[in-house]
N, CA, C and O atoms as a CHARMM CRD file, in Angstrom:
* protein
*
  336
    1    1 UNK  N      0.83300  -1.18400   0.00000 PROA 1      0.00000
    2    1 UNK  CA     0.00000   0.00000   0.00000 PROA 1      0.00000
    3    1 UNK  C      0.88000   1.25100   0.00000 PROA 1      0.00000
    4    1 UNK  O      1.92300   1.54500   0.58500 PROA 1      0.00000
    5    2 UNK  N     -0.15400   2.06500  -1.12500 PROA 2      0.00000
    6    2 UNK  CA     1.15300   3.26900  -0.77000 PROA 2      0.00000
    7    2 UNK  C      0.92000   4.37800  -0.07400 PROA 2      0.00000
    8    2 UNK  O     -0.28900   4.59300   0.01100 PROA 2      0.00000
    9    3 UNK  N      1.78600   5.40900   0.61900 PROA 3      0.00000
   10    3 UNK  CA     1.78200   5.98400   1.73800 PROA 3      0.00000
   11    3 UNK  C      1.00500   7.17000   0.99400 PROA 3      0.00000
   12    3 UNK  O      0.84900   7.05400  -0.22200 PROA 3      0.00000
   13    4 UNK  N      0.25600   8.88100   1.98200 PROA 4      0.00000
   14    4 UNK  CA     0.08800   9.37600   1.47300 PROA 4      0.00000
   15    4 UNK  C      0.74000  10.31800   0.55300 PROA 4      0.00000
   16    4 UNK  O      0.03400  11.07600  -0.11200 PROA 4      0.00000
   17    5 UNK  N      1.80000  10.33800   0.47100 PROA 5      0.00000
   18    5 UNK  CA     3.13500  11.32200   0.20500 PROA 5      0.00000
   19    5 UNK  C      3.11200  10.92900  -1.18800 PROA 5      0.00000
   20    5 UNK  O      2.93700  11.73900  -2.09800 PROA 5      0.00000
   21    6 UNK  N      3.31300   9.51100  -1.37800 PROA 6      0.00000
   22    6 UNK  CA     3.56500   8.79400  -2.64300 PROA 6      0.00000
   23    6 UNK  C      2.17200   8.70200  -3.14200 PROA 6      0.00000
   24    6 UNK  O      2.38200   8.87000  -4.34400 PROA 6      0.00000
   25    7 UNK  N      1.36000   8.60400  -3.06900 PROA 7      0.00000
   26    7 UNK  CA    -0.29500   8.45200  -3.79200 PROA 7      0.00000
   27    7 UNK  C     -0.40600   9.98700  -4.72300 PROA 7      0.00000
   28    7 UNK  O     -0.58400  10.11200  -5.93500 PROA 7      0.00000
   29    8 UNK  N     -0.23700  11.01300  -3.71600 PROA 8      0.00000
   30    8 UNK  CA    -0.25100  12.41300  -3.68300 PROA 8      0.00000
   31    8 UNK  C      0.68800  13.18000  -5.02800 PROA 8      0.00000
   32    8 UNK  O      0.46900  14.16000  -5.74100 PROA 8      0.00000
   33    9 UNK  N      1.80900  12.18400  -4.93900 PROA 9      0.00000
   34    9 UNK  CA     2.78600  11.79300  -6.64400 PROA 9      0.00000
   35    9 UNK  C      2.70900  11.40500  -7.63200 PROA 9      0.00000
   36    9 UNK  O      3.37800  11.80000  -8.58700 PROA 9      0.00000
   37   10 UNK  N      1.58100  10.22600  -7.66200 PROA 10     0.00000
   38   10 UNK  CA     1.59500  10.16900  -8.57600 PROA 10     0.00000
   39   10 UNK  C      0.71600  10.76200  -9.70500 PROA 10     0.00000
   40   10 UNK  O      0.00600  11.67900  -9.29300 PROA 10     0.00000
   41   11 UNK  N      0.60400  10.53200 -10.77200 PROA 11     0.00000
   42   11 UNK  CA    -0.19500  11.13600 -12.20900 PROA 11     0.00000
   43   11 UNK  C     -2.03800  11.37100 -12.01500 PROA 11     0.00000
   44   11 UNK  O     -2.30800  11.29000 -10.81600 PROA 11     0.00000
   45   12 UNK  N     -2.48600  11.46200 -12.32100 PROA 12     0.00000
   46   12 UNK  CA    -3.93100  11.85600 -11.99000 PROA 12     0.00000
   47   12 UNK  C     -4.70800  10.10700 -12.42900 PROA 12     0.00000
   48   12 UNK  O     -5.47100   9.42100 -11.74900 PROA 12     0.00000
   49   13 UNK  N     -4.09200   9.83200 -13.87100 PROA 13     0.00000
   50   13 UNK  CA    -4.30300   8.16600 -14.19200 PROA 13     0.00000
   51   13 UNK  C     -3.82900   7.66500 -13.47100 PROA 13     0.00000
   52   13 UNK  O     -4.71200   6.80900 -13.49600 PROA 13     0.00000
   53   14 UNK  N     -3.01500   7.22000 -12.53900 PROA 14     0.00000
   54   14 UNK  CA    -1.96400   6.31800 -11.62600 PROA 14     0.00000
   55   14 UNK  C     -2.97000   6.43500 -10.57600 PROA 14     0.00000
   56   14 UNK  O     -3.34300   5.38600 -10.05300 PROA 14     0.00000
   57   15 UNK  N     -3.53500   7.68700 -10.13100 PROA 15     0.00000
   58   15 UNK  CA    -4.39900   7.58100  -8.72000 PROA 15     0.00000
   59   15 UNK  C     -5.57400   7.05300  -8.94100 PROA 15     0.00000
   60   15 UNK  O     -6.09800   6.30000  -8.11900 PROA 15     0.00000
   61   16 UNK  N     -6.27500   7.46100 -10.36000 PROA 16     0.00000
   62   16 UNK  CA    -7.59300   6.51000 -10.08700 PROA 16     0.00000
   63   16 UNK  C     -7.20200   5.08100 -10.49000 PROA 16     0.00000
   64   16 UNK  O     -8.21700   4.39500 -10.60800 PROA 16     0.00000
   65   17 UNK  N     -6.04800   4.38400 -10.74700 PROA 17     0.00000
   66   17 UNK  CA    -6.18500   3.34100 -11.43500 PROA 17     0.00000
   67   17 UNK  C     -5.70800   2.65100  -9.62500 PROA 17     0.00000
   68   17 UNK  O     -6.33000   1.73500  -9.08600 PROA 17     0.00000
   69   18 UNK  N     -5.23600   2.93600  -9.37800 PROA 18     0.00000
   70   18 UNK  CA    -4.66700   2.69300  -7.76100 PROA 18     0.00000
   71   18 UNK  C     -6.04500   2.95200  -6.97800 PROA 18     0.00000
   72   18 UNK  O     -6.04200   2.21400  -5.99300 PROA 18     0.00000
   73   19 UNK  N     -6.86000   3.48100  -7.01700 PROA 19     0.00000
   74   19 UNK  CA    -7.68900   3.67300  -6.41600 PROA 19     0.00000
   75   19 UNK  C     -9.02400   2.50400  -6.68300 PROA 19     0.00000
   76   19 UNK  O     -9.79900   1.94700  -5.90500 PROA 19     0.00000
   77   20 UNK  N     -8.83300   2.45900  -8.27600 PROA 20     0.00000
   78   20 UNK  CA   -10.11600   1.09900  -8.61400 PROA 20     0.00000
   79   20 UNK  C     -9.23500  -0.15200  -7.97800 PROA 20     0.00000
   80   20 UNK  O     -9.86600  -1.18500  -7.75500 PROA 20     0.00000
   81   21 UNK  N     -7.98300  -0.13400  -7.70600 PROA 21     0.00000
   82   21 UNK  CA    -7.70500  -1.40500  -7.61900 PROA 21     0.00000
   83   21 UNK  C     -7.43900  -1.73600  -5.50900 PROA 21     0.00000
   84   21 UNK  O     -7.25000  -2.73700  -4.81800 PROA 21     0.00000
   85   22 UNK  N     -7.56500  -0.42200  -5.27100 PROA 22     0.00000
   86   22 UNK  CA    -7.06300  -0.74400  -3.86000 PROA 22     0.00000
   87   22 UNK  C     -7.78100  -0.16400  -3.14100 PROA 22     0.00000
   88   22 UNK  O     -7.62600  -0.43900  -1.95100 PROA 22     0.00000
   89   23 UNK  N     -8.95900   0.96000  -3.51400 PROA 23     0.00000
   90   23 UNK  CA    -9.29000   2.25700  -2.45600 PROA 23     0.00000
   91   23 UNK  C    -10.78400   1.19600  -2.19800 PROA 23     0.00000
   92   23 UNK  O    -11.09000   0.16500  -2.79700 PROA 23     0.00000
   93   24 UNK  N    -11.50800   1.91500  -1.08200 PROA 24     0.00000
   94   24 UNK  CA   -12.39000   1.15600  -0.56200 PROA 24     0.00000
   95   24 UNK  C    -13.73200   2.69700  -0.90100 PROA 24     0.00000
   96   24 UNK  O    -13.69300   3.86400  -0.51200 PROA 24     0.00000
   97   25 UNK  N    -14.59200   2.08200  -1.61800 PROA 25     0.00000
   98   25 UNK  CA   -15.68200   3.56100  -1.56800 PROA 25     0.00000
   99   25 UNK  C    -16.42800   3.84500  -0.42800 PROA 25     0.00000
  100   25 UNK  O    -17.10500   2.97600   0.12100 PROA 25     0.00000
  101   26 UNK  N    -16.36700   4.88300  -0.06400 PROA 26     0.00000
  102   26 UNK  CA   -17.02600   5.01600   1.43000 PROA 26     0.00000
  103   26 UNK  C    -18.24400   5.98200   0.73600 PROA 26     0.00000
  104   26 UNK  O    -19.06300   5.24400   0.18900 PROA 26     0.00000
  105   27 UNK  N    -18.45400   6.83500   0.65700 PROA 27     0.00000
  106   27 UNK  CA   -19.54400   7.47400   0.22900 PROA 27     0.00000
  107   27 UNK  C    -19.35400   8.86900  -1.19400 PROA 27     0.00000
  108   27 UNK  O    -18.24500   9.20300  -1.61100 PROA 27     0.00000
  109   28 UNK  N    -20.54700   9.41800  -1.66400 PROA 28     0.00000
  110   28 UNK  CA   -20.73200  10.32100  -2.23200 PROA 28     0.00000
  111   28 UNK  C    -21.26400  11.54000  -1.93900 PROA 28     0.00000
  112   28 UNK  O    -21.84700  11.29300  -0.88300 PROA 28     0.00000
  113   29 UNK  N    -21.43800  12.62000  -2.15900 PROA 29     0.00000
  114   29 UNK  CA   -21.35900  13.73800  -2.12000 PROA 29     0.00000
  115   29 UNK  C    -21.54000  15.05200  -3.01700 PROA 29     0.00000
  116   29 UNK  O    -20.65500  15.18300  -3.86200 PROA 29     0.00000
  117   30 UNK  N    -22.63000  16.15800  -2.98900 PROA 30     0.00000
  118   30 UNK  CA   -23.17600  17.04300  -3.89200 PROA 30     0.00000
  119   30 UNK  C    -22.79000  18.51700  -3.50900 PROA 30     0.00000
  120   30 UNK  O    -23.14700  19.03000  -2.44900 PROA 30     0.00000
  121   31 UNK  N    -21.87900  19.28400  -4.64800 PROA 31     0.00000
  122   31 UNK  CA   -22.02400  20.33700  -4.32000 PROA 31     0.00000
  123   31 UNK  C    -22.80800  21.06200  -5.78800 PROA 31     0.00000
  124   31 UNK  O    -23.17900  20.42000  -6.77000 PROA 31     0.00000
  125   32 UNK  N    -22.90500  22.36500  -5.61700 PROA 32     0.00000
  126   32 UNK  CA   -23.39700  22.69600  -6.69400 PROA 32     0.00000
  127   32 UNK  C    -22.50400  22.66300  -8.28700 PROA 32     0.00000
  128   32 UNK  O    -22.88300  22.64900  -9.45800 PROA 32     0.00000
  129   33 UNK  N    -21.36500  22.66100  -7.72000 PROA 33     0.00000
  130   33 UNK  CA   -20.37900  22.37600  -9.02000 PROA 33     0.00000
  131   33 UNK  C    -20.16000  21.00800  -9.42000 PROA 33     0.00000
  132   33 UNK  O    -20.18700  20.55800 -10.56500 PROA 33     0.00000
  133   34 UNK  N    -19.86600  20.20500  -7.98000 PROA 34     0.00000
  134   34 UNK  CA   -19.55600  18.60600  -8.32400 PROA 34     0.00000
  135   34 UNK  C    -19.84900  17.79800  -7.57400 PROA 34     0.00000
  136   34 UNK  O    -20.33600  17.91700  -6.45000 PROA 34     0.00000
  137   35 UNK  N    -19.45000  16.52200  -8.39600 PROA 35     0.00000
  138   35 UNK  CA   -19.96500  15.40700  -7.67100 PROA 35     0.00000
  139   35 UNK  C    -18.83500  14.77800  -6.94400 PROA 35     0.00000
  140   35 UNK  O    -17.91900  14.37600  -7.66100 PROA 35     0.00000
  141   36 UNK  N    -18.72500  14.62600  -5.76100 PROA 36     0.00000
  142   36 UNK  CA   -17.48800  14.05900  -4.92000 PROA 36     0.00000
  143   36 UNK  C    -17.71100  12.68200  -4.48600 PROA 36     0.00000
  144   36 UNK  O    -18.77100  12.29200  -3.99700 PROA 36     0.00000
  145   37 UNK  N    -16.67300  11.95700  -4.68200 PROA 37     0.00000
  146   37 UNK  CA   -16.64300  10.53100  -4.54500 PROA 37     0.00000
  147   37 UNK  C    -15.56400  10.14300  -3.11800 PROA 37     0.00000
  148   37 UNK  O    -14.41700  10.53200  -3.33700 PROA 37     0.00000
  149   38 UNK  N    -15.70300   9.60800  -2.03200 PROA 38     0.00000
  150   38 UNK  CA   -15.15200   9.83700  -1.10400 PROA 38     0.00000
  151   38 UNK  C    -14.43000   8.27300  -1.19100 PROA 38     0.00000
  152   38 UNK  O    -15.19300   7.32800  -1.39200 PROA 38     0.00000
  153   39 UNK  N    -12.61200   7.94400  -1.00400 PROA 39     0.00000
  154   39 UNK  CA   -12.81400   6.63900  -0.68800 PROA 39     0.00000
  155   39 UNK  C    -11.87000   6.72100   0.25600 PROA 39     0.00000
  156   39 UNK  O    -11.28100   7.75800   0.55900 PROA 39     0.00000
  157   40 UNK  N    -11.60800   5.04500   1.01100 PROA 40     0.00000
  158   40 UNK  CA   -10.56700   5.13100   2.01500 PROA 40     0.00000
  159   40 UNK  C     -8.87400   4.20800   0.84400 PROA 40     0.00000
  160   40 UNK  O     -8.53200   3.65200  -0.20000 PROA 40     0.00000
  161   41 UNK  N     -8.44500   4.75800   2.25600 PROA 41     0.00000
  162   41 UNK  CA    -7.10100   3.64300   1.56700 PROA 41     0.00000
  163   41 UNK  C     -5.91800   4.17200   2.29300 PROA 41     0.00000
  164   41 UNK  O     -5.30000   5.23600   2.30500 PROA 41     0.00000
  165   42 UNK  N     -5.80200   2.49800   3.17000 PROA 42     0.00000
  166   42 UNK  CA    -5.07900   2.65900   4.17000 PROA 42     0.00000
  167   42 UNK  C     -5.17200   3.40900   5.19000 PROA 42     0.00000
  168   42 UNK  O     -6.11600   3.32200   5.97500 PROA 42     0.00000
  169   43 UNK  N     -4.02500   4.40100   5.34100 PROA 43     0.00000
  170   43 UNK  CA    -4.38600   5.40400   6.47400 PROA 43     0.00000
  171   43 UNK  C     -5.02900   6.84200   6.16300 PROA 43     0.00000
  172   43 UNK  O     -4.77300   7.62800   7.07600 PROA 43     0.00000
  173   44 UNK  N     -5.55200   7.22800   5.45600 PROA 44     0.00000
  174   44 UNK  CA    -5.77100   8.31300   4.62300 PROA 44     0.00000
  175   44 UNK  C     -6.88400   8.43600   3.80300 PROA 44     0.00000
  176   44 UNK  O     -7.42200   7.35100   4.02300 PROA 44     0.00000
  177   45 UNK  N     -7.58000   8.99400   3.03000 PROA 45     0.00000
  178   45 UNK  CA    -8.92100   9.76400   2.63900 PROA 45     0.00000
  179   45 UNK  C     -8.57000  10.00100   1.26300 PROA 45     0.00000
  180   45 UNK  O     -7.48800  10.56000   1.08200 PROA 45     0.00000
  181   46 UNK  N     -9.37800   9.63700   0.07800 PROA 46     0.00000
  182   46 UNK  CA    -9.40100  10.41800  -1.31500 PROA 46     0.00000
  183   46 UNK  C    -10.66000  10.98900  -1.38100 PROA 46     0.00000
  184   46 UNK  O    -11.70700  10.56300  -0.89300 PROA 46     0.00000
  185   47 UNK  N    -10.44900  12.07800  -2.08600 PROA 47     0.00000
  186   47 UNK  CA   -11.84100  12.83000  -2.66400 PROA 47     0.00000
  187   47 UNK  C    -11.56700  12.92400  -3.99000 PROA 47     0.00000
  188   47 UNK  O    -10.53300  13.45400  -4.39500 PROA 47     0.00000
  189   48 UNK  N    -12.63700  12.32300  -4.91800 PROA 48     0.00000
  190   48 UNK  CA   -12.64900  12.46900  -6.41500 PROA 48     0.00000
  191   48 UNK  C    -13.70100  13.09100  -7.05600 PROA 48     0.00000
  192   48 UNK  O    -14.85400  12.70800  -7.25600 PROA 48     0.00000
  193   49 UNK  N    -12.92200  14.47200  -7.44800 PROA 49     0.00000
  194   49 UNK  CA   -13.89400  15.79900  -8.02700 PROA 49     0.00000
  195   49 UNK  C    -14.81900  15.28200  -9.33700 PROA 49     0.00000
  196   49 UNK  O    -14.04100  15.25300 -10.29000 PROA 49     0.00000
  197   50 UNK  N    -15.94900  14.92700  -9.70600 PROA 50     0.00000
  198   50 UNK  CA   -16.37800  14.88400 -10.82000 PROA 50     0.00000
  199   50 UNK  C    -17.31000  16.00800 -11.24500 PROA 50     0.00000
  200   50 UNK  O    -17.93900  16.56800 -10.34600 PROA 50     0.00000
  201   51 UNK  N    -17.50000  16.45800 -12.65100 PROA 51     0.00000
  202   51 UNK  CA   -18.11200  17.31500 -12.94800 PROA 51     0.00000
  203   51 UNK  C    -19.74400  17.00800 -13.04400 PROA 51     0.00000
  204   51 UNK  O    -19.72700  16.07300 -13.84500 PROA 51     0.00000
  205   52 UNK  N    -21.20700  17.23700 -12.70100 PROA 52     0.00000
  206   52 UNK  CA   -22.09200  16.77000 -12.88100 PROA 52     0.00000
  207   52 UNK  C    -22.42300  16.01800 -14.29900 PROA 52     0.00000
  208   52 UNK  O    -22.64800  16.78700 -15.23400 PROA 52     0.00000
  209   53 UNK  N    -22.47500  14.77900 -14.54800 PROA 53     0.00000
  210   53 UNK  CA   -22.74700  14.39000 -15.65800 PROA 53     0.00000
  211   53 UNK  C    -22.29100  13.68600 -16.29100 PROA 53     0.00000
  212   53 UNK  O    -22.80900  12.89800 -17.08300 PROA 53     0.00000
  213   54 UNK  N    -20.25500  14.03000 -15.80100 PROA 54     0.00000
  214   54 UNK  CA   -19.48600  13.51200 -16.77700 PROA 54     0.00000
  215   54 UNK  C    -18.59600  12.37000 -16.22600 PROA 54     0.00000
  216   54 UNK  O    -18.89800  12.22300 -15.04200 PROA 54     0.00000
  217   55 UNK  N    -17.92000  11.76600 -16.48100 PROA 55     0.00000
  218   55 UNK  CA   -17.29500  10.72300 -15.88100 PROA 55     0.00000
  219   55 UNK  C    -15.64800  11.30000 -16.11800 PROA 55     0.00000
  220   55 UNK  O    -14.87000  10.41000 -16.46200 PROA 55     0.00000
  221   56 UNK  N    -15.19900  12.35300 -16.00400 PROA 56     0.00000
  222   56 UNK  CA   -13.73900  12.87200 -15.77100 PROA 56     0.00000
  223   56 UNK  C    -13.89900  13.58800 -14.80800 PROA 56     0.00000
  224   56 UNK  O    -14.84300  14.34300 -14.57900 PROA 56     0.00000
  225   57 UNK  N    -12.49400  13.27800 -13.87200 PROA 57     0.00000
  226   57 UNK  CA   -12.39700  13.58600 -12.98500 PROA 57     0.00000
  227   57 UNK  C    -11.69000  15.28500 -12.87000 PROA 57     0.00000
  228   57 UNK  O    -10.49700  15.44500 -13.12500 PROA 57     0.00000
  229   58 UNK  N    -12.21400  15.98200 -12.63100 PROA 58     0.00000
  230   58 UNK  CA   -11.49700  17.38100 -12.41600 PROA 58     0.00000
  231   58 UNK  C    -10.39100  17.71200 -11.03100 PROA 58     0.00000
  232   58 UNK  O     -9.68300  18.71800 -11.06600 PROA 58     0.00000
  233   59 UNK  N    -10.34700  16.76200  -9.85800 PROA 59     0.00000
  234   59 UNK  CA    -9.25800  17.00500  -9.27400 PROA 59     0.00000
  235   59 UNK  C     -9.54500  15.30300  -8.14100 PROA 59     0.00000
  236   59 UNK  O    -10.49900  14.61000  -7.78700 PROA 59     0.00000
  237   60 UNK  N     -8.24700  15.32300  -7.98900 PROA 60     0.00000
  238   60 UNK  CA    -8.21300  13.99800  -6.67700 PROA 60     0.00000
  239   60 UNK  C     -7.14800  14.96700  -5.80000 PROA 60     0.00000
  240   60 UNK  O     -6.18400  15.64300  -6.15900 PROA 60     0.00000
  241   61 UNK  N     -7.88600  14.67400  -4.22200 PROA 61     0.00000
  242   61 UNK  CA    -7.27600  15.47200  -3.15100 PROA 61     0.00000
  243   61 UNK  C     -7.44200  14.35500  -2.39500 PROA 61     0.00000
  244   61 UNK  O     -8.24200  13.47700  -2.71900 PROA 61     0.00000
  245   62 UNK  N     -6.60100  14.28700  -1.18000 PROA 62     0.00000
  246   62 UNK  CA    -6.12000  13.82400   0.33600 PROA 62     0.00000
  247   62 UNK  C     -6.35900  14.07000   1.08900 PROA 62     0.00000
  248   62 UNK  O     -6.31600  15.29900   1.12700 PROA 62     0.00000
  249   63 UNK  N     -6.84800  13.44200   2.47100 PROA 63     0.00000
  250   63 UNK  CA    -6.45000  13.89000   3.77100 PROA 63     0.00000
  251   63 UNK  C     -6.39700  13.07700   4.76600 PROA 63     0.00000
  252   63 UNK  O     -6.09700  11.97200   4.31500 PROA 63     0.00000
  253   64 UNK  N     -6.53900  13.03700   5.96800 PROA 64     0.00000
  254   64 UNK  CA    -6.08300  12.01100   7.02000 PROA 64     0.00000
  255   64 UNK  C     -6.78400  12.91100   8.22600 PROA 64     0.00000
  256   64 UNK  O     -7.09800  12.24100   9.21000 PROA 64     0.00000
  257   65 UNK  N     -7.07900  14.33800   8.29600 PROA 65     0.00000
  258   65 UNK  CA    -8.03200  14.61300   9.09600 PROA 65     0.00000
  259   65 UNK  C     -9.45700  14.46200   9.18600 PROA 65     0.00000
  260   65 UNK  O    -10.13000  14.91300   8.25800 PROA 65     0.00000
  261   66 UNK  N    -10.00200  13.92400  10.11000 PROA 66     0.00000
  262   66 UNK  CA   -11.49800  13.36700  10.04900 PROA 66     0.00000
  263   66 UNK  C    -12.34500  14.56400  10.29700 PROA 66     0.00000
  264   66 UNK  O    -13.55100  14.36800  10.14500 PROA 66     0.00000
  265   67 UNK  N    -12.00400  15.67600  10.62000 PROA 67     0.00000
  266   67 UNK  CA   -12.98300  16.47500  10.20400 PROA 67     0.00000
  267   67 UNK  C    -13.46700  16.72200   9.08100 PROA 67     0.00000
  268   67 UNK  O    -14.56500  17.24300   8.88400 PROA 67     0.00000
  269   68 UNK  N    -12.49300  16.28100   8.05500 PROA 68     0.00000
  270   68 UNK  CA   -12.89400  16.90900   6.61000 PROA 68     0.00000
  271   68 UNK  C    -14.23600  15.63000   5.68000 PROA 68     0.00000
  272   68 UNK  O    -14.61200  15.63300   4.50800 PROA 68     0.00000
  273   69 UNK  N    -14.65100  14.61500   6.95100 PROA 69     0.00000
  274   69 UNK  CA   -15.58000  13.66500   6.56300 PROA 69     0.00000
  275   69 UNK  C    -16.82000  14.23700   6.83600 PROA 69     0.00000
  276   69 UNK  O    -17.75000  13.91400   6.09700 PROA 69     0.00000
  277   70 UNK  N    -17.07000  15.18800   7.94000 PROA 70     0.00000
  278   70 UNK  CA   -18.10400  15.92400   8.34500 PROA 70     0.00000
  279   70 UNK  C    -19.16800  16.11100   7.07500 PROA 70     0.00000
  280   70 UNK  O    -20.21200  15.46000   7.12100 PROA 70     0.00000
  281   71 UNK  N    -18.89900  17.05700   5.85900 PROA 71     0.00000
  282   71 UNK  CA   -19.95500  17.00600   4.88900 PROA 71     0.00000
  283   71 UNK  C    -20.77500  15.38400   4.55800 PROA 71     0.00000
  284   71 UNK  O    -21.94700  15.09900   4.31400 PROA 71     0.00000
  285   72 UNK  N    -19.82900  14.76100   4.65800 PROA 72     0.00000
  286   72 UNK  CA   -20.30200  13.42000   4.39200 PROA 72     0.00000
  287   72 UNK  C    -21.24700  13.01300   5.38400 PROA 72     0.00000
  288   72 UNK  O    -21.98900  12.13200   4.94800 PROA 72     0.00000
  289   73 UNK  N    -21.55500  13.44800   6.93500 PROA 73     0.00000
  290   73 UNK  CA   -21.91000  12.91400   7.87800 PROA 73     0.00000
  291   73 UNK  C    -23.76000  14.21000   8.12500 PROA 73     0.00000
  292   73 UNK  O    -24.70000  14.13900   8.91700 PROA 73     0.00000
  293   74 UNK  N    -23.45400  15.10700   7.07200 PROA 74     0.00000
  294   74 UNK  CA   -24.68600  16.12100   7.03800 PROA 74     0.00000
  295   74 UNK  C    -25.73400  15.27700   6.95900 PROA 74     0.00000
  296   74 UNK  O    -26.42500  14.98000   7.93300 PROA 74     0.00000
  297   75 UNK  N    -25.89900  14.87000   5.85900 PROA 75     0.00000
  298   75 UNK  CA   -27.62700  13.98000   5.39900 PROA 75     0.00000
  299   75 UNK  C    -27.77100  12.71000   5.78900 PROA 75     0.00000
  300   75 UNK  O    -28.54400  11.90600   5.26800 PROA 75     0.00000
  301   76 UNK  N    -27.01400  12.48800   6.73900 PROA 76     0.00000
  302   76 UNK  CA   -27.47600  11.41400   7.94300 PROA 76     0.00000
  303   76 UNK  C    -28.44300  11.97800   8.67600 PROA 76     0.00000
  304   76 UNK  O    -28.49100  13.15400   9.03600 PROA 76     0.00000
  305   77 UNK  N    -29.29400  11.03500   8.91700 PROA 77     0.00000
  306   77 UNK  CA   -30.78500  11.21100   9.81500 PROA 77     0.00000
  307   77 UNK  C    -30.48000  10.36600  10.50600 PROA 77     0.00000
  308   77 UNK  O    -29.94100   9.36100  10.04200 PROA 77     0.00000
  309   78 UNK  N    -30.78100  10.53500  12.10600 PROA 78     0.00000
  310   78 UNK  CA   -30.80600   9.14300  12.87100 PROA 78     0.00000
  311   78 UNK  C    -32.01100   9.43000  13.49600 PROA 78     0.00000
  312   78 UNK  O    -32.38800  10.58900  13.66600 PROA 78     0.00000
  313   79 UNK  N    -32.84700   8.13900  13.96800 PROA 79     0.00000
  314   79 UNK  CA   -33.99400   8.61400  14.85300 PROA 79     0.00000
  315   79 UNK  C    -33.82500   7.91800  16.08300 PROA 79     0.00000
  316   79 UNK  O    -34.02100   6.70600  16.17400 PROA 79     0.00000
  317   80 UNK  N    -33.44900   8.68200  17.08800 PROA 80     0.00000
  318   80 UNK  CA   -33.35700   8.14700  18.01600 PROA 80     0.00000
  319   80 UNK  C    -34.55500   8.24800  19.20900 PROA 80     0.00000
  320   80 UNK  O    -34.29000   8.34800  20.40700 PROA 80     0.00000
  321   81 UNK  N    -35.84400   8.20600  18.68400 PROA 81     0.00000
  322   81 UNK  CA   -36.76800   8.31400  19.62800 PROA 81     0.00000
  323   81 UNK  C    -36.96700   7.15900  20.65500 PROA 81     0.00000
  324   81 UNK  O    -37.38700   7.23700  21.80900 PROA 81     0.00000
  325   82 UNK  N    -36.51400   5.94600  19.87000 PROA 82     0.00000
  326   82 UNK  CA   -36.50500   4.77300  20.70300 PROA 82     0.00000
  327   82 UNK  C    -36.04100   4.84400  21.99800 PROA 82     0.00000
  328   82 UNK  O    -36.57300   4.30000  22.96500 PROA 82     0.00000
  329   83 UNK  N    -35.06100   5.50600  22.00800 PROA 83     0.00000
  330   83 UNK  CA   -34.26300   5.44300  23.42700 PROA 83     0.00000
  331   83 UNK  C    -34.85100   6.13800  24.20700 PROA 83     0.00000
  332   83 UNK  O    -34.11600   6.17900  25.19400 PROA 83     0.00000
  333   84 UNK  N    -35.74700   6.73500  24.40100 PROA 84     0.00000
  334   84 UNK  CA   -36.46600   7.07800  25.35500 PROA 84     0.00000
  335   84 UNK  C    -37.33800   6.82300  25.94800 PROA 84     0.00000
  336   84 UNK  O    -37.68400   7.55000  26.87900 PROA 84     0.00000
């Protein structure tokens, strides 16, 4: 597995092809510009920018801080009326 330093290196093809073959999809994501594809791998976080519609990717970014999962955790509903 490769570290984030080295993922972060390589070519924009090298990351998604590393990514279909190793990343784990955790969820998706809407902004008004794009469509974000969230996956894991290893110790660390990809986000894959897509444009609405199209299947090219406009940017792949990193991270390893879990705050930056928060958007992902918005349109969760839980109902916790039970517990009471």
């Amino acid at each position: 597995m490769l570290h984030q330093d080295e993922f972060d290196f390589l070519f924009k093809k090298e990351k998604l092809a590393y990514l279909r073959r190793q990343g784990r999809f955790l969820a998706t994501r809407h902004t008004p510009s794009f469509e974000i594809k969230l996956y894991g791998l290893n110790h660390f976080f990809v986000e894959v920018y897509f444009w609405p519609g199209q299947f090219r990717s406009a940017y792949i970014g990193t991270f390893q801080d879990t705050k930056m999962l928060e958007p992902y955790l918005e349109p969760i509903q839980l109902n916790l009326s039970f517990l009471k």
